[in-house]
Residue frames as qw, qx, qy, qz and C-alpha x, y, z in Angstrom:
[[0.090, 0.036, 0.574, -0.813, 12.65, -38.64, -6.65],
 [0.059, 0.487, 0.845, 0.213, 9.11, -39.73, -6.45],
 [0.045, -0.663, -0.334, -0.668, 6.00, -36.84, -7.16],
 [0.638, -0.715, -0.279, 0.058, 4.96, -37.00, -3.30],
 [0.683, -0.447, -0.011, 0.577, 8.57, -35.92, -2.17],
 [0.310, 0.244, 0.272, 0.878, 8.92, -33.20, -5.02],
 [0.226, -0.701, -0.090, -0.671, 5.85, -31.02, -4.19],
 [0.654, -0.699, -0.107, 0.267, 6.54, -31.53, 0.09],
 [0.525, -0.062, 0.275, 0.803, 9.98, -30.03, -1.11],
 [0.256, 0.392, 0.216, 0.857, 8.24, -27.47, -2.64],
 [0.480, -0.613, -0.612, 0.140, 5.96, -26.97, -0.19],
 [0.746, -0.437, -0.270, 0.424, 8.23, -26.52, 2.33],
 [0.222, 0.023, 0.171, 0.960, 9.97, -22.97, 0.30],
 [0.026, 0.760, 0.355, 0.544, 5.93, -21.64, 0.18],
 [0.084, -0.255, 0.525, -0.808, 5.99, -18.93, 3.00],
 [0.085, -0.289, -0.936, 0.182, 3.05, -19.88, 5.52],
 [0.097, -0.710, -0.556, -0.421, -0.42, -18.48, 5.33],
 [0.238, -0.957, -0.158, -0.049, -0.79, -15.01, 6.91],
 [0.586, -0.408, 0.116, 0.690, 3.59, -14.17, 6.29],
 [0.272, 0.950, 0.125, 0.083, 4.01, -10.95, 5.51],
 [0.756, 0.173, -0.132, 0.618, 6.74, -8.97, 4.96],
 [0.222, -0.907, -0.356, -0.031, 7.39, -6.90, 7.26],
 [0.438, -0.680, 0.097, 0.580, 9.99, -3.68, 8.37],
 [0.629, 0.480, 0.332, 0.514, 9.56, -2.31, 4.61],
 [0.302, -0.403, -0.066, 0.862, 9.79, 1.43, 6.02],
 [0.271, 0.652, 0.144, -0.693, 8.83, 4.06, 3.63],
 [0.500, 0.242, 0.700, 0.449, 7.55, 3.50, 0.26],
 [0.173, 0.468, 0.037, -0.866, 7.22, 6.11, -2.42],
 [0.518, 0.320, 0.771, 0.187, 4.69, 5.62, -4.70],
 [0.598, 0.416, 0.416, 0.545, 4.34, 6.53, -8.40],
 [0.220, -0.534, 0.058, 0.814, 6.52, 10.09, -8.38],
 [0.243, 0.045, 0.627, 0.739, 5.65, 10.72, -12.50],
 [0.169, 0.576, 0.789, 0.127, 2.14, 10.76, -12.35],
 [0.224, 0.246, 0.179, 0.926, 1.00, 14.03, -14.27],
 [0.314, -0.820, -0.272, -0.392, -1.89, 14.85, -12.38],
 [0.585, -0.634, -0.271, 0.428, 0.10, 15.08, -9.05],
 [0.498, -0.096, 0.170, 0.845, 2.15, 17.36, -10.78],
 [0.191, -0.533, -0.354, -0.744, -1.16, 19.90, -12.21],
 [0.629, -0.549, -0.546, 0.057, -1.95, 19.42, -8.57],
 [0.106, -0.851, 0.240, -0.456, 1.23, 20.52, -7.23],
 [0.766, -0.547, 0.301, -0.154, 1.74, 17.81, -5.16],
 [0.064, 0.513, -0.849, -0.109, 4.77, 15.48, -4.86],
 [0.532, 0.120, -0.838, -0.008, 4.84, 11.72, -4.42],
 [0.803, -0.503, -0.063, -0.314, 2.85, 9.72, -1.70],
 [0.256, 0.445, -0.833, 0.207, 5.35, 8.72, 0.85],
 [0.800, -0.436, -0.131, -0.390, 3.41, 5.92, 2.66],
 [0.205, -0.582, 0.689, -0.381, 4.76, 4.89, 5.93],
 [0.760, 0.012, -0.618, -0.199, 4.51, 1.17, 5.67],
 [0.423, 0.145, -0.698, 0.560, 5.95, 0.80, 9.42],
 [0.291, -0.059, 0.213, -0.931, 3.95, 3.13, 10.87],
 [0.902, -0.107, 0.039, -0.416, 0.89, 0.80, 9.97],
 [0.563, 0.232, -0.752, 0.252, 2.82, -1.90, 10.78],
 [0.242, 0.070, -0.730, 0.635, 2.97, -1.08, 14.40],
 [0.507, 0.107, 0.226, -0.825, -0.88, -0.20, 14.38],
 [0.842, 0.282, -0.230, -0.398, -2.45, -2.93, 12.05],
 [0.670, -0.266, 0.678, 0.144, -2.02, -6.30, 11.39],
 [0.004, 0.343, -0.632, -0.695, -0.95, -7.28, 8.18],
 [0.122, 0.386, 0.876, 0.264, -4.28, -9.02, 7.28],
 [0.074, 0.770, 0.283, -0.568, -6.30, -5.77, 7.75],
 [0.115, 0.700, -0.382, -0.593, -4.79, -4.76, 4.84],
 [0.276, 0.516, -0.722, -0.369, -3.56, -7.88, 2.92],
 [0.282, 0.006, 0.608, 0.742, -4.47, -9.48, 0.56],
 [0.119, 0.657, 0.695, -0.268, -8.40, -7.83, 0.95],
 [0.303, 0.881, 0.185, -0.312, -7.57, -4.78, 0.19],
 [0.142, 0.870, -0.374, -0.289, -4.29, -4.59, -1.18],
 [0.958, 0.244, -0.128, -0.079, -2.34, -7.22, -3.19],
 [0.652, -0.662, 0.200, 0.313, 1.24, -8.02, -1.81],
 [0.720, 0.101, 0.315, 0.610, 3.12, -7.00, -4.87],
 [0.071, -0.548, 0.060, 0.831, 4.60, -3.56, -5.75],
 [0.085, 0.267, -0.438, -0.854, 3.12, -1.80, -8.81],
 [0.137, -0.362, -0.891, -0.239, -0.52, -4.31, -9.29],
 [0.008, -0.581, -0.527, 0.620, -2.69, -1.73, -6.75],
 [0.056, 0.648, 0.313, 0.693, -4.50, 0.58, -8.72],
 [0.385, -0.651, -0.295, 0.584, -3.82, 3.63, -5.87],
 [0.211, 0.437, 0.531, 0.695, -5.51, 6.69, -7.90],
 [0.016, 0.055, 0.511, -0.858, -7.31, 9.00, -6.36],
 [0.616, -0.036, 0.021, -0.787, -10.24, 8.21, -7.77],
 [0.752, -0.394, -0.523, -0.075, -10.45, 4.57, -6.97],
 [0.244, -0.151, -0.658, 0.696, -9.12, 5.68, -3.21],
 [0.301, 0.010, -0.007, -0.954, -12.36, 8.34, -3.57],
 [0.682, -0.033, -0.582, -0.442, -14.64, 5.18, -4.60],
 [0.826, -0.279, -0.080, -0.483, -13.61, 3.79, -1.89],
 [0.959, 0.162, -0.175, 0.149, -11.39, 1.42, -2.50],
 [0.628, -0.008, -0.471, 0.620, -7.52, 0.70, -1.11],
 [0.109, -0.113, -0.469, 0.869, -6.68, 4.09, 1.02],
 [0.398, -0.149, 0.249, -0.870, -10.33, 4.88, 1.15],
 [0.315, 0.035, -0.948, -0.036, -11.47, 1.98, 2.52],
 [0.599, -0.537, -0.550, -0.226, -14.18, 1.72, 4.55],
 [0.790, -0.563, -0.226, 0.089, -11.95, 1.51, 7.61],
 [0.555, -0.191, -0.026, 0.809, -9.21, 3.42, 6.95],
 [0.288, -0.063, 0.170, 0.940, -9.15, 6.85, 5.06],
 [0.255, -0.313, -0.531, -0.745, -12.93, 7.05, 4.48],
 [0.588, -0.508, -0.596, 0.200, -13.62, 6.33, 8.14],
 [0.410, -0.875, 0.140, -0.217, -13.50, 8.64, 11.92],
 [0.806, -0.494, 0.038, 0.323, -10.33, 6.55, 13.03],
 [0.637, -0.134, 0.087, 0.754, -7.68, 8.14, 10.93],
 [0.230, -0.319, 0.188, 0.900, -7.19, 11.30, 9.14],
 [0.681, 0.615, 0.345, -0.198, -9.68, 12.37, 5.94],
 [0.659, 0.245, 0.417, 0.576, -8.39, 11.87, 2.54],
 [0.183, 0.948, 0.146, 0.214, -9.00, 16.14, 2.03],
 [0.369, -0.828, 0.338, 0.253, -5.43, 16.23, 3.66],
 [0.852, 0.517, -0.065, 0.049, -3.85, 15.84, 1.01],
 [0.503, 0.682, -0.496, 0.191, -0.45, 16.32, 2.46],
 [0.814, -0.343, 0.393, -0.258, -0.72, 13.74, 4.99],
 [0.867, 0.073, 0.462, 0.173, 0.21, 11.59, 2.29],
 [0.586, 0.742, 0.097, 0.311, 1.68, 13.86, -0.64],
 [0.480, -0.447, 0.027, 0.754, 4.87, 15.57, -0.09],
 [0.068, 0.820, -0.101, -0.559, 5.19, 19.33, -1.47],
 [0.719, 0.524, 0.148, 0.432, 6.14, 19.47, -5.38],
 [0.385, -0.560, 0.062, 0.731, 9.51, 21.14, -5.01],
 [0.504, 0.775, -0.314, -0.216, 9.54, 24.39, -8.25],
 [0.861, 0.363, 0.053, 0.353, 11.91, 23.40, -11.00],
 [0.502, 0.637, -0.326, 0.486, 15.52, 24.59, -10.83]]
């Protein structure tokens, strides 16, 4: 098969510029971490749908966030800096919530037993 007909072939399998994936629903994101736990809080459930049906997916991707689970650095102090959920335009802004609700996005740590 000549070179020209091998990368159109591959091409053809990249997704097209600006395809996202979309209808991921809730994602929970990193349950272990030991400060959430000195905190009290639980896991961030983030409603991926929910900004779905508000946002487009370039608002988000790949500017602020990269499209691959676990590569974000989504700390609270780089969201405090600024950075992913306190972006400019999202969490660090008048349009949505402030980031001092902390269970907007944390769920209750349930006691042990």
């Amino acid at each position: 098969m000549p070179r020209w007909a091998l990368i159109c072939l591959a091409l053809a399998f990249l997704p097209a510029a600006g395809a996202y994936a979309k209808g991921l629903g809730d994602m929970v994101m990193d349950k272990t971490a030991e400060s959430m736990k000195k905190a009290a809080l639980g896991p961030v459930i983030f409603p991926h749908t929910g900004h779905e049906d508000k946002l487009k997916c370039e608002a988000c991707h790949p500017k602020i966030f990269k499209e691959k689970l676990g590569v974000n650095d989504l700390s609270m102090q780089n969201i405090m800096d600024g950075n992913s959920c306190g972006a400019p335009n999202c969490h660090n802004s008048l349009n949505v919530f402030p980031l001092y609700l902390c269970l907007k996005c944390h769920t209750k740590l349930k006691p042990p037993g």
